[in-house]
Gaussian input, Z-matrix of N, CA and C with variables (Angstrom, degrees):
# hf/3-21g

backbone

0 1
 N
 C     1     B1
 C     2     B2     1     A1
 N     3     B3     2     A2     1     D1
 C     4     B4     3     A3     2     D2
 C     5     B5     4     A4     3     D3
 N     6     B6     5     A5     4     D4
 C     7     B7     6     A6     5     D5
 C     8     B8     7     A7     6     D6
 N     9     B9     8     A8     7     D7
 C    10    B10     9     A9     8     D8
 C    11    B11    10    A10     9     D9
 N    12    B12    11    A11    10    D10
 C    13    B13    12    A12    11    D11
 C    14    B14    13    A13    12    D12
 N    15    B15    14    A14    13    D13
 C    16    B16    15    A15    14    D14
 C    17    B17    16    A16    15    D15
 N    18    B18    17    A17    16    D16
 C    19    B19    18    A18    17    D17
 C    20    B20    19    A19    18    D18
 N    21    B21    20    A20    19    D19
 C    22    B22    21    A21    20    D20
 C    23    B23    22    A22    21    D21
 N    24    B24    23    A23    22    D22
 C    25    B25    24    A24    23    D23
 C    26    B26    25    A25    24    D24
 N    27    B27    26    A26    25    D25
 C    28    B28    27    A27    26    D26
 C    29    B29    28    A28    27    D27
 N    30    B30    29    A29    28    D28
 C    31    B31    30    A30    29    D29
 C    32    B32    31    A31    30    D30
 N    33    B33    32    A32    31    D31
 C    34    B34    33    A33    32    D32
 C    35    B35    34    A34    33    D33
 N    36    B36    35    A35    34    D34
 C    37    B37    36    A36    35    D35
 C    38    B38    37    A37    36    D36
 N    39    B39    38    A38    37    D37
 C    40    B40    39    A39    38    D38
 C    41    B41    40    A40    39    D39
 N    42    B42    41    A41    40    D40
 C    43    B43    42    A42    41    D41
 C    44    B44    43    A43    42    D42
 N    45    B45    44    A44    43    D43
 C    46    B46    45    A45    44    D44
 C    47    B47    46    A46    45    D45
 N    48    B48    47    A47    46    D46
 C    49    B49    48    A48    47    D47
 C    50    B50    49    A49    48    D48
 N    51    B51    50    A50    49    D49
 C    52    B52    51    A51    50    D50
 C    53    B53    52    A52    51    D51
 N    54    B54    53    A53    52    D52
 C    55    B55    54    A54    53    D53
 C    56    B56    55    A55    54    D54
 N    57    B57    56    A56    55    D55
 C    58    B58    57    A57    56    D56
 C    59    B59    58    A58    57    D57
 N    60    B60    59    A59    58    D58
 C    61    B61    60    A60    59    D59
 C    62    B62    61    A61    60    D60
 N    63    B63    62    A62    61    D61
 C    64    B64    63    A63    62    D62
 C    65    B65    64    A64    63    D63
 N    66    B66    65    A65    64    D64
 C    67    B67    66    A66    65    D65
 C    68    B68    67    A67    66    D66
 N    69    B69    68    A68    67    D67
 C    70    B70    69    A69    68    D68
 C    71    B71    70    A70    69    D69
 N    72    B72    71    A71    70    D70
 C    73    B73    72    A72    71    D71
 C    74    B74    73    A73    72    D72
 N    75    B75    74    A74    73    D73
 C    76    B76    75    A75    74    D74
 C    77    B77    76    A76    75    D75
 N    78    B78    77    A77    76    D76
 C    79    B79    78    A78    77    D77
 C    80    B80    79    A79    78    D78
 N    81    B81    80    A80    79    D79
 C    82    B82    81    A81    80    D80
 C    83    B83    82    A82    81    D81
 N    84    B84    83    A83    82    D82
 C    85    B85    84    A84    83    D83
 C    86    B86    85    A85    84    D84
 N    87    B87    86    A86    85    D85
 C    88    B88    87    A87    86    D86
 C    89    B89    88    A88    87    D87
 N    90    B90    89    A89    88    D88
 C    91    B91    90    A90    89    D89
 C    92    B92    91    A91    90    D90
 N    93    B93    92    A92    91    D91
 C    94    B94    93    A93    92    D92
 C    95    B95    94    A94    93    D93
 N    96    B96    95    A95    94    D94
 C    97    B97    96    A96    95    D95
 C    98    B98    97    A97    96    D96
 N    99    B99    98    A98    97    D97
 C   100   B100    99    A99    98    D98
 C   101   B101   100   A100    99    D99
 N   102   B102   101   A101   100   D100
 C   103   B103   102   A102   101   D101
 C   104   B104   103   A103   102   D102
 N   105   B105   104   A104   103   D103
 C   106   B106   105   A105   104   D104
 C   107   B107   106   A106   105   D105
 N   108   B108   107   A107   106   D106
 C   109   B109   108   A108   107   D107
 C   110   B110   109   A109   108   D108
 N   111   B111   110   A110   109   D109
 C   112   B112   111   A111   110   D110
 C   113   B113   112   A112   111   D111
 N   114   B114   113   A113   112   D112
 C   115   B115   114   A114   113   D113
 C   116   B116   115   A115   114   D114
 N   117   B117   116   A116   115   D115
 C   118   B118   117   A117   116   D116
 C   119   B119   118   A118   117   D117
 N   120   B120   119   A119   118   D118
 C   121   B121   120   A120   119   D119
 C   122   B122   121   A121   120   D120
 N   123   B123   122   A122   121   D121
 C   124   B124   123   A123   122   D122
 C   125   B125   124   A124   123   D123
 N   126   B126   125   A125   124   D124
 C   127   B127   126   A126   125   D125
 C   128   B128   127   A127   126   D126
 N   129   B129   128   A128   127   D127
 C   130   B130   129   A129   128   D128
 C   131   B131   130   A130   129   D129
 N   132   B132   131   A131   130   D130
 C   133   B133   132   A132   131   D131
 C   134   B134   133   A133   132   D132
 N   135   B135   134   A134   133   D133
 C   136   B136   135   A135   134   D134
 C   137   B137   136   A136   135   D135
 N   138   B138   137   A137   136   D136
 C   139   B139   138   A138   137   D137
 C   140   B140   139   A139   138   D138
 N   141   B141   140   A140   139   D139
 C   142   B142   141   A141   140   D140
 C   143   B143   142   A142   141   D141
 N   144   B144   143   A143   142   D142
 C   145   B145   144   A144   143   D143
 C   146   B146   145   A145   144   D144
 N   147   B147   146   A146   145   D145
 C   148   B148   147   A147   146   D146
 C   149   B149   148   A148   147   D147
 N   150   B150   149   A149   148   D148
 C   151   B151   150   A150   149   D149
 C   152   B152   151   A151   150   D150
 N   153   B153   152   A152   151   D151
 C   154   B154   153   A153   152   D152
 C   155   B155   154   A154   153   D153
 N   156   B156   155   A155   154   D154
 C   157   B157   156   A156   155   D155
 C   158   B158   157   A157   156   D156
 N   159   B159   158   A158   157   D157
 C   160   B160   159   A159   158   D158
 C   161   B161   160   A160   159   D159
 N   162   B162   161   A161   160   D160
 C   163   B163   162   A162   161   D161
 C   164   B164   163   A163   162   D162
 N   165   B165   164   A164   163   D163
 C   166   B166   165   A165   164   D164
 C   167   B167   166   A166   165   D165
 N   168   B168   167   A167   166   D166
 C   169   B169   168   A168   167   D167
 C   170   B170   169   A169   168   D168
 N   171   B171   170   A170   169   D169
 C   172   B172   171   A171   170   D170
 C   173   B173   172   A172   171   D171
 N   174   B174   173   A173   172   D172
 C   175   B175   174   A174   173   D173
 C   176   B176   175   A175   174   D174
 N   177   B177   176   A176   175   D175
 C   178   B178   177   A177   176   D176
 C   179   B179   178   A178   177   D177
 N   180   B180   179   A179   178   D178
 C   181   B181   180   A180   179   D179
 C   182   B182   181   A181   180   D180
 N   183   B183   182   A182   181   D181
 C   184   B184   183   A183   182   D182
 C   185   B185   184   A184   183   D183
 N   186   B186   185   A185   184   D184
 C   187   B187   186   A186   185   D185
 C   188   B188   187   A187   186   D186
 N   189   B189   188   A188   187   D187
 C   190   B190   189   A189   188   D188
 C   191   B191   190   A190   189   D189
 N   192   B192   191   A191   190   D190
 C   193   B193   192   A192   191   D191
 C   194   B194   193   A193   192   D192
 N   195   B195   194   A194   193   D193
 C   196   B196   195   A195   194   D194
 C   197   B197   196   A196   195   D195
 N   198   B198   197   A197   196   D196
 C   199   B199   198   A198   197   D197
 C   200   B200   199   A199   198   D198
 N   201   B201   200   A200   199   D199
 C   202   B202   201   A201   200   D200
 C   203   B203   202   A202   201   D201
 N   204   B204   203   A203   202   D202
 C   205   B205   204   A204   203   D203
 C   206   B206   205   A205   204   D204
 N   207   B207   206   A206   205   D205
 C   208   B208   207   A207   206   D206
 C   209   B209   208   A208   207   D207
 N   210   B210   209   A209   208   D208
 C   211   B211   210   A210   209   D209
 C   212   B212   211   A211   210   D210
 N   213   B213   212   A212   211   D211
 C   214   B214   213   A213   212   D212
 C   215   B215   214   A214   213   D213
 N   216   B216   215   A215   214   D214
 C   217   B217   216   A216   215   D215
 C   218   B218   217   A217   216   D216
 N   219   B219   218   A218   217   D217
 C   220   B220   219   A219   218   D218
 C   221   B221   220   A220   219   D219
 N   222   B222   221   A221   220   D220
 C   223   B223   222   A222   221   D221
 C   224   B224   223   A223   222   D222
 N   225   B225   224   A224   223   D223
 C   226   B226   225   A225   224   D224
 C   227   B227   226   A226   225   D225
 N   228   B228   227   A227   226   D226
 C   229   B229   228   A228   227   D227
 C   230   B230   229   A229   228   D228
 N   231   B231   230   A230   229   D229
 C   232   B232   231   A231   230   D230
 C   233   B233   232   A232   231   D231
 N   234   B234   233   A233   232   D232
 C   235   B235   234   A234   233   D233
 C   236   B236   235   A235   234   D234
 N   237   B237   236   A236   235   D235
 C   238   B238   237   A237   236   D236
 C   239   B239   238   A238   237   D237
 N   240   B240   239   A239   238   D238
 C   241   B241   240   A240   239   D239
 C   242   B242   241   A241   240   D240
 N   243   B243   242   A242   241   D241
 C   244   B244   243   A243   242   D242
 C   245   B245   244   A244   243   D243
 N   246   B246   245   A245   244   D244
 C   247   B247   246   A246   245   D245
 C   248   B248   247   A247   246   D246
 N   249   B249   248   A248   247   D247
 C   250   B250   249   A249   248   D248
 C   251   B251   250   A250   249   D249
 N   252   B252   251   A251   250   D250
 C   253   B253   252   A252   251   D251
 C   254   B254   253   A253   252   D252
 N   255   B255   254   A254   253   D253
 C   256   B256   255   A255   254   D254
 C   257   B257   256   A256   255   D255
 N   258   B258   257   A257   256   D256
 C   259   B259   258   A258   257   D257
 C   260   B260   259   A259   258   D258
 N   261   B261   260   A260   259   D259
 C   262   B262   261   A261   260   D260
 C   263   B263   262   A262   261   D261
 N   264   B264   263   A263   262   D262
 C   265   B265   264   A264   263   D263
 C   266   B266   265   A265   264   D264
 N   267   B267   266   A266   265   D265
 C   268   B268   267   A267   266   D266
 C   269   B269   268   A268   267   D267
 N   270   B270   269   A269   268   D268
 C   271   B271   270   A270   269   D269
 C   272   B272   271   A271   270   D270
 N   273   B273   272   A272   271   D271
 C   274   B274   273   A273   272   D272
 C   275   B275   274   A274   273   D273
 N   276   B276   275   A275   274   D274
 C   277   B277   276   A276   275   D275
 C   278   B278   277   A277   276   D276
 N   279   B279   278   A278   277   D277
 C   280   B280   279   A279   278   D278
 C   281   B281   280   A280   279   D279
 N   282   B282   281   A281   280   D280
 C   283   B283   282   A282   281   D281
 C   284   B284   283   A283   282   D282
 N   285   B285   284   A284   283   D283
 C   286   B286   285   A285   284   D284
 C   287   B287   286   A286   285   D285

   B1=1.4446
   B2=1.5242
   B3=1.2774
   B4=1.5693
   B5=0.7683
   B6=1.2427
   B7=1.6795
   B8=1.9430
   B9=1.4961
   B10=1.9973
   B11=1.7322
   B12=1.4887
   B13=1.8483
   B14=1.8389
   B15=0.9659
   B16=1.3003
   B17=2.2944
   B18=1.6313
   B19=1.6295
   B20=1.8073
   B21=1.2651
   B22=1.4624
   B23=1.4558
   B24=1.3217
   B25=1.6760
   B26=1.1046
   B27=1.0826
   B28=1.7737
   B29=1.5921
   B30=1.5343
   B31=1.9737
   B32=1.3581
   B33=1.3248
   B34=1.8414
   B35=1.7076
   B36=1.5572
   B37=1.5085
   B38=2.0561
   B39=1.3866
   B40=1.2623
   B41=1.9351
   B42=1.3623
   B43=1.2824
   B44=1.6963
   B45=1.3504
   B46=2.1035
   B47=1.5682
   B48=1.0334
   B49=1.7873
   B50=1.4265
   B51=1.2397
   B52=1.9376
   B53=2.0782
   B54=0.7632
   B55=1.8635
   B56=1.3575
   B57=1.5331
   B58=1.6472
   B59=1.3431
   B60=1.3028
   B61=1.7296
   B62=1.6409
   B63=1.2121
   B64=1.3995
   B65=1.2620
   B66=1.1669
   B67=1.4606
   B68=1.8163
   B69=1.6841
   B70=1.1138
   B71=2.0159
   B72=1.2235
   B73=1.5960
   B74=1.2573
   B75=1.2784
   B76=1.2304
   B77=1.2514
   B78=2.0095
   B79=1.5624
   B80=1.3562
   B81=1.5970
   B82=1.7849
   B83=1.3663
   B84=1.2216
   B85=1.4763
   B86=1.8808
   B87=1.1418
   B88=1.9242
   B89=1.1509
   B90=1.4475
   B91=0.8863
   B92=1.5701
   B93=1.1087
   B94=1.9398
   B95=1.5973
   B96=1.5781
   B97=1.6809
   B98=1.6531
   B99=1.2706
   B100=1.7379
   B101=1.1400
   B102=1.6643
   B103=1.0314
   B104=1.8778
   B105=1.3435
   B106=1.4284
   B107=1.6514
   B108=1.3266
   B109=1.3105
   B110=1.5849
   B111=1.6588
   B112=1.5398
   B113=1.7772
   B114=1.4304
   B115=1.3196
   B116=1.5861
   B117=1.3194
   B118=1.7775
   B119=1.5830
   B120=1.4134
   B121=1.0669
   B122=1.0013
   B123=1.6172
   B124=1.7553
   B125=0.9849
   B126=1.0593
   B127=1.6639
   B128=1.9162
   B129=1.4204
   B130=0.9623
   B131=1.8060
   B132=1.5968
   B133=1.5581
   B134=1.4262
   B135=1.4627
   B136=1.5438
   B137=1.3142
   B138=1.4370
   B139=1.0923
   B140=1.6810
   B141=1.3264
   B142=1.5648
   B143=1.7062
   B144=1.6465
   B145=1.7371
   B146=1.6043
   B147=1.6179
   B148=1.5554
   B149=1.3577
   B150=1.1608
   B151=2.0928
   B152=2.1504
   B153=1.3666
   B154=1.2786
   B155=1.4535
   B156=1.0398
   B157=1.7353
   B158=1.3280
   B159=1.0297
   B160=1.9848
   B161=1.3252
   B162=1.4221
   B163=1.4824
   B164=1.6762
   B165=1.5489
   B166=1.7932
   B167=1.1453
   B168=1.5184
   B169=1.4033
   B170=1.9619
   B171=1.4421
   B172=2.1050
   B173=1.7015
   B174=1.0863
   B175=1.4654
   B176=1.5762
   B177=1.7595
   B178=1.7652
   B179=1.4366
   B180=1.3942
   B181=1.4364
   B182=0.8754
   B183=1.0810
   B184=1.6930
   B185=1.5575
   B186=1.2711
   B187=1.1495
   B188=1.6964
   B189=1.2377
   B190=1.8512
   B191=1.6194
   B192=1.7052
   B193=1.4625
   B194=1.2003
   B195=1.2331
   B196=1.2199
   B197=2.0558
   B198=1.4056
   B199=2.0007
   B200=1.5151
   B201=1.7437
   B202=1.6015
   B203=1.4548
   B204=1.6610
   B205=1.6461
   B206=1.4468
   B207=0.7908
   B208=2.0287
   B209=2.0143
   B210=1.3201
   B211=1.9194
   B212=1.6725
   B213=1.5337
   B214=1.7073
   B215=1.3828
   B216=1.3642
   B217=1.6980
   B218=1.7514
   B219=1.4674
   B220=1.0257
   B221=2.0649
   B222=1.2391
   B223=1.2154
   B224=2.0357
   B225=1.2471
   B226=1.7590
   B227=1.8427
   B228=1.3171
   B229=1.9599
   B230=1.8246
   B231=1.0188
   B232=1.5603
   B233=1.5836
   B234=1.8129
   B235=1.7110
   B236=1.8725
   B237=1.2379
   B238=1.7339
   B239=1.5254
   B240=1.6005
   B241=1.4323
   B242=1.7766
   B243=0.9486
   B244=1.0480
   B245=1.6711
   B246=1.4561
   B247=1.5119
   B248=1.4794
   B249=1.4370
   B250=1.5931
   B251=1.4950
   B252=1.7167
   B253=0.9717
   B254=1.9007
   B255=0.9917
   B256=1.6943
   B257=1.6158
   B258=1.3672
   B259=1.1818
   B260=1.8082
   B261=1.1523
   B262=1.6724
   B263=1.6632
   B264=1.5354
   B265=1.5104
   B266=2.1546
   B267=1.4339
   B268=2.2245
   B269=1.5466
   B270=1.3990
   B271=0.9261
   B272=1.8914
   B273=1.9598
   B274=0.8970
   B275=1.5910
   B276=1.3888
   B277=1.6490
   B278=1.6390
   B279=1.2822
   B280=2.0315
   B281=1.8774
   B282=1.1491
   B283=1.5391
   B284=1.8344
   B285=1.5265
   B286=1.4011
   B287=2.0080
   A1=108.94
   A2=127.91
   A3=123.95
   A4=125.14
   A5=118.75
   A6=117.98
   A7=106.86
   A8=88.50
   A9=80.31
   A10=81.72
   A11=93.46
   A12=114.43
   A13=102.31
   A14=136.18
   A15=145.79
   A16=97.37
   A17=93.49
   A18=93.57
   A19=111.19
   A20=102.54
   A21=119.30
   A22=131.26
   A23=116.78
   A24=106.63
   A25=158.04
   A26=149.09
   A27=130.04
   A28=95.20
   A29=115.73
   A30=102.18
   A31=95.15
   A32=118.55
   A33=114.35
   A34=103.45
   A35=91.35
   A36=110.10
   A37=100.71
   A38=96.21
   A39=98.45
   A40=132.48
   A41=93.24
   A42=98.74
   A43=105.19
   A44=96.66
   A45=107.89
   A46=88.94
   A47=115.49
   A48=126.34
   A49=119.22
   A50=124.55
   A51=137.18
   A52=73.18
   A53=100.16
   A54=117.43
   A55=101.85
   A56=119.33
   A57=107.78
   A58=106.53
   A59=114.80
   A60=116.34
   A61=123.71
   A62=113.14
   A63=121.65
   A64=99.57
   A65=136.86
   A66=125.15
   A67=84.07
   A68=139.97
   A69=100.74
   A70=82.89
   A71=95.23
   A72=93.24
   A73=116.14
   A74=132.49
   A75=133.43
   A76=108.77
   A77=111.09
   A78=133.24
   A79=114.62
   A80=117.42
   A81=110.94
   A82=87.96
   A83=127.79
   A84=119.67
   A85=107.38
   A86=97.68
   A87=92.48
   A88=126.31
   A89=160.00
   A90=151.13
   A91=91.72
   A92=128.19
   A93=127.56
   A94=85.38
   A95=81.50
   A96=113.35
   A97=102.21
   A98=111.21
   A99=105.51
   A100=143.82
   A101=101.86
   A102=109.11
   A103=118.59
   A104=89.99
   A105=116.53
   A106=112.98
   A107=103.83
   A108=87.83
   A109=126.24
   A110=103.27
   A111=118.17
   A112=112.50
   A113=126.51
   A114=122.16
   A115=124.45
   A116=81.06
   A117=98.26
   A118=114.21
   A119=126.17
   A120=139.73
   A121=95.23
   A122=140.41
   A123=145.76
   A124=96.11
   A125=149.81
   A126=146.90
   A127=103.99
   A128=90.34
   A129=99.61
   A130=142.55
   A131=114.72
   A132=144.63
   A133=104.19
   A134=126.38
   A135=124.99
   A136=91.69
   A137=141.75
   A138=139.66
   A139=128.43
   A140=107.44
   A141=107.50
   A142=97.64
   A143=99.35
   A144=93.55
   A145=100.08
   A146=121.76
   A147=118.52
   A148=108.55
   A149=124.94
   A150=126.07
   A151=97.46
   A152=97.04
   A153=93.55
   A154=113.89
   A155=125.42
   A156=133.52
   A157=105.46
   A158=111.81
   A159=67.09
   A160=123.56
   A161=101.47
   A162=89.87
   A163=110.95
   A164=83.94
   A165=93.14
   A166=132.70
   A167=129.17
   A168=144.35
   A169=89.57
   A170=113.38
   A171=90.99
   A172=78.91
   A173=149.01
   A174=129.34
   A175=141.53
   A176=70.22
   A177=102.87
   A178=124.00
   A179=111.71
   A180=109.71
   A181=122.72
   A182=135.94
   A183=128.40
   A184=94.33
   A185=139.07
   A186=119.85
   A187=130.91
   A188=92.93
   A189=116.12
   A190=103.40
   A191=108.01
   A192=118.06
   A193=108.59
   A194=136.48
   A195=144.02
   A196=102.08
   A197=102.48
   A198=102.29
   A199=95.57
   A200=115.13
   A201=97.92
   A202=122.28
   A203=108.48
   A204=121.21
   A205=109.17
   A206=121.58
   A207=125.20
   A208=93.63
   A209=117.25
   A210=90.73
   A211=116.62
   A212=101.56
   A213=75.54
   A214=114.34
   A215=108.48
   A216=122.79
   A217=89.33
   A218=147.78
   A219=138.17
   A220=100.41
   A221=98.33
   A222=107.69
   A223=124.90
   A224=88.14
   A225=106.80
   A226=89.86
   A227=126.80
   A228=102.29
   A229=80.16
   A230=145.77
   A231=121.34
   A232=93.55
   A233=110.37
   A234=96.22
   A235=114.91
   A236=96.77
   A237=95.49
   A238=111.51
   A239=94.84
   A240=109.57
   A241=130.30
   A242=114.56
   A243=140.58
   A244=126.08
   A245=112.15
   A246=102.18
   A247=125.46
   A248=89.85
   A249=102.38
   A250=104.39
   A251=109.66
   A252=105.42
   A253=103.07
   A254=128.99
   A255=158.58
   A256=100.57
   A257=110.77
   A258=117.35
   A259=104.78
   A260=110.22
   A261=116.43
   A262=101.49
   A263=87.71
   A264=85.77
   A265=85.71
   A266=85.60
   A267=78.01
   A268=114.68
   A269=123.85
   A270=108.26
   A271=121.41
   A272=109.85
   A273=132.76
   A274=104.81
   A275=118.30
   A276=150.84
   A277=95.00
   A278=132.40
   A279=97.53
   A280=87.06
   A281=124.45
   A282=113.45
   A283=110.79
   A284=110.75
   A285=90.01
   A286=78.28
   D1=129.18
   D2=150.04
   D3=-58.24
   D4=174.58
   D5=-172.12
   D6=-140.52
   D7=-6.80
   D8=-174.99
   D9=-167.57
   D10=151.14
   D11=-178.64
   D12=-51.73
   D13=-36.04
   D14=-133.22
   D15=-108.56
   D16=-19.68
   D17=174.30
   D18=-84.74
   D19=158.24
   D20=178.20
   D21=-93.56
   D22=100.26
   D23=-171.82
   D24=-71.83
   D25=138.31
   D26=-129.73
   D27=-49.32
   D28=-37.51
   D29=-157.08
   D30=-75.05
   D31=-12.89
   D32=-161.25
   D33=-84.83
   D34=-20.17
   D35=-158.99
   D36=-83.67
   D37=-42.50
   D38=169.93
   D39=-80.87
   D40=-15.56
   D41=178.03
   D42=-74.66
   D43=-53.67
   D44=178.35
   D45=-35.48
   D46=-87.68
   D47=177.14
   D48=-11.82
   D49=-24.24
   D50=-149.16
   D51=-60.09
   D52=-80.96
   D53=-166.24
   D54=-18.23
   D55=-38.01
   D56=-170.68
   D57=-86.75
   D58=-29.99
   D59=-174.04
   D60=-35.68
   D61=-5.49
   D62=-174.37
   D63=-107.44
   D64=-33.82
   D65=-153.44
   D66=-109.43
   D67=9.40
   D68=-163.25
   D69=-133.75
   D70=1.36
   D71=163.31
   D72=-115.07
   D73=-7.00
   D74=-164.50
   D75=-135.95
   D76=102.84
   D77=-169.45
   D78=-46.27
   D79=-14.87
   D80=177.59
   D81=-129.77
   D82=69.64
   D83=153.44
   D84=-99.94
   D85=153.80
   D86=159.99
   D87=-93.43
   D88=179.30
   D89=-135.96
   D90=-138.83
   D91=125.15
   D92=-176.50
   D93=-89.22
   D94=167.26
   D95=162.08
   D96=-88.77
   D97=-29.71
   D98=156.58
   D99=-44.00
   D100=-36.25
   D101=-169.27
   D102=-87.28
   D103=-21.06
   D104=173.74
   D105=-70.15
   D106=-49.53
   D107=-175.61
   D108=-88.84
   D109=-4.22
   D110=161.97
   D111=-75.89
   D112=-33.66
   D113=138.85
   D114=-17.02
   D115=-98.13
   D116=173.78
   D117=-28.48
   D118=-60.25
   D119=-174.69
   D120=-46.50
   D121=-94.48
   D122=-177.58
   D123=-42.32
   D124=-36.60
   D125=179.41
   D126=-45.23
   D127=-76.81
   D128=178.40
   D129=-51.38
   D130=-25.79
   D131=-177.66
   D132=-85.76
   D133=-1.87
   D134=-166.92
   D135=-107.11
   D136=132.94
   D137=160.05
   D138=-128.58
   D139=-21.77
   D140=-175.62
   D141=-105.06
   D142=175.32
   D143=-174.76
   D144=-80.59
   D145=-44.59
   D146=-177.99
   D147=-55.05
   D148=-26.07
   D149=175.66
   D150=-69.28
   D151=-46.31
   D152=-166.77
   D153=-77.88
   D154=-29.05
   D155=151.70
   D156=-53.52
   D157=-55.05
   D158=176.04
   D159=-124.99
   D160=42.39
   D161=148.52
   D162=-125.01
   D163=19.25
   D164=141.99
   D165=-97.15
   D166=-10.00
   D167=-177.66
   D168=-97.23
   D169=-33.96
   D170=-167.22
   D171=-91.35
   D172=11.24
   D173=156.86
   D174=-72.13
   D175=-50.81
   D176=152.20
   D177=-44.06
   D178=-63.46
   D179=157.88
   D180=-50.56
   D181=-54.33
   D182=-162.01
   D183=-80.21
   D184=-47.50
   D185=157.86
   D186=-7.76
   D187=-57.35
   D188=-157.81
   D189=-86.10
   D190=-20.25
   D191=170.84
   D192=-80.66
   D193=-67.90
   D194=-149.57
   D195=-87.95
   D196=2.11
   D197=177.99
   D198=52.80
   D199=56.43
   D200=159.63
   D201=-94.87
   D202=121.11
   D203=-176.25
   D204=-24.69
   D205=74.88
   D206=164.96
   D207=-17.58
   D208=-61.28
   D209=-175.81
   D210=-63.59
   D211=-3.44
   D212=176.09
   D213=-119.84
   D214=10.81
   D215=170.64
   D216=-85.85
   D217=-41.48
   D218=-140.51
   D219=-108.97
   D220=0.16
   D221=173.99
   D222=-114.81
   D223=-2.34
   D224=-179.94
   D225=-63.51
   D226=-59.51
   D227=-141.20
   D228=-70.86
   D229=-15.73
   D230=-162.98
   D231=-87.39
   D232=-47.93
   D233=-173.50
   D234=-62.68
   D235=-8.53
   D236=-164.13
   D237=-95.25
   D238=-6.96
   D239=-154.46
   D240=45.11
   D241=54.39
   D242=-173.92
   D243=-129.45
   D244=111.48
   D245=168.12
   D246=-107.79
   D247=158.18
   D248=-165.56
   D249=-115.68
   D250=160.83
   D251=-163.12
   D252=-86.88
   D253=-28.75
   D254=176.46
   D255=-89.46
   D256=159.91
   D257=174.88
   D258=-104.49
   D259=147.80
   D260=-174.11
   D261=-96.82
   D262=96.49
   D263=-165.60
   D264=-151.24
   D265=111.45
   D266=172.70
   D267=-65.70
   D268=22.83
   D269=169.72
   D270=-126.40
   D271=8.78
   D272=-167.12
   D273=-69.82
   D274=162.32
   D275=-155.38
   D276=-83.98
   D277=68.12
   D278=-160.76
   D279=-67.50
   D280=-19.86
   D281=-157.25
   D282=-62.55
   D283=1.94
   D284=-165.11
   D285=-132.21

């Protein structure tokens, strides 16, 4: 559920994302400048903790759908330079 006009919704959340899907299931992908700045972007549009819960729980899923390598989801905010508020990890808490 959202909570205010200004949050992003899991499909909006996964479509922004389309660009990384290659580099985060597939062990010889390279890492785009796309993919970074579609990061950043959702990075940036998330602001409350109930917005950020769950679109840490529809990530999670799609994570767990699509078999994305947990070391290279947990290594994106340092290559992208980007911090997050959660750790990018398919096995993270979204409830807290």
């Amino acid at each position: 559920m959202i909570s205010n006009a200004n949050a992003v919704s899991c499909p909006q959340a996964i479509t922004m994302l389309l660009p990384c899907q290659d580099y985060l299931v597939n062990p010889s992908a390279k890492l785009t400048v796309s993919f970074c700045q579609a990061a950043s972007k959702l990075n940036n549009m998330v602001h409350s903790k109930v917005d950020l819960k769950d679109l840490c729980s529809c990530l999670k899923q799609a994570a767990a759908s699509l078999h994305v390598i947990g070391d290279r989801a947990k290594s994106l905010p340092g290559q992208c330079h980007i911090q997050v508020p959660v750790p990018l990890d398919p096995n993270v808490d979204c409830s807290r």
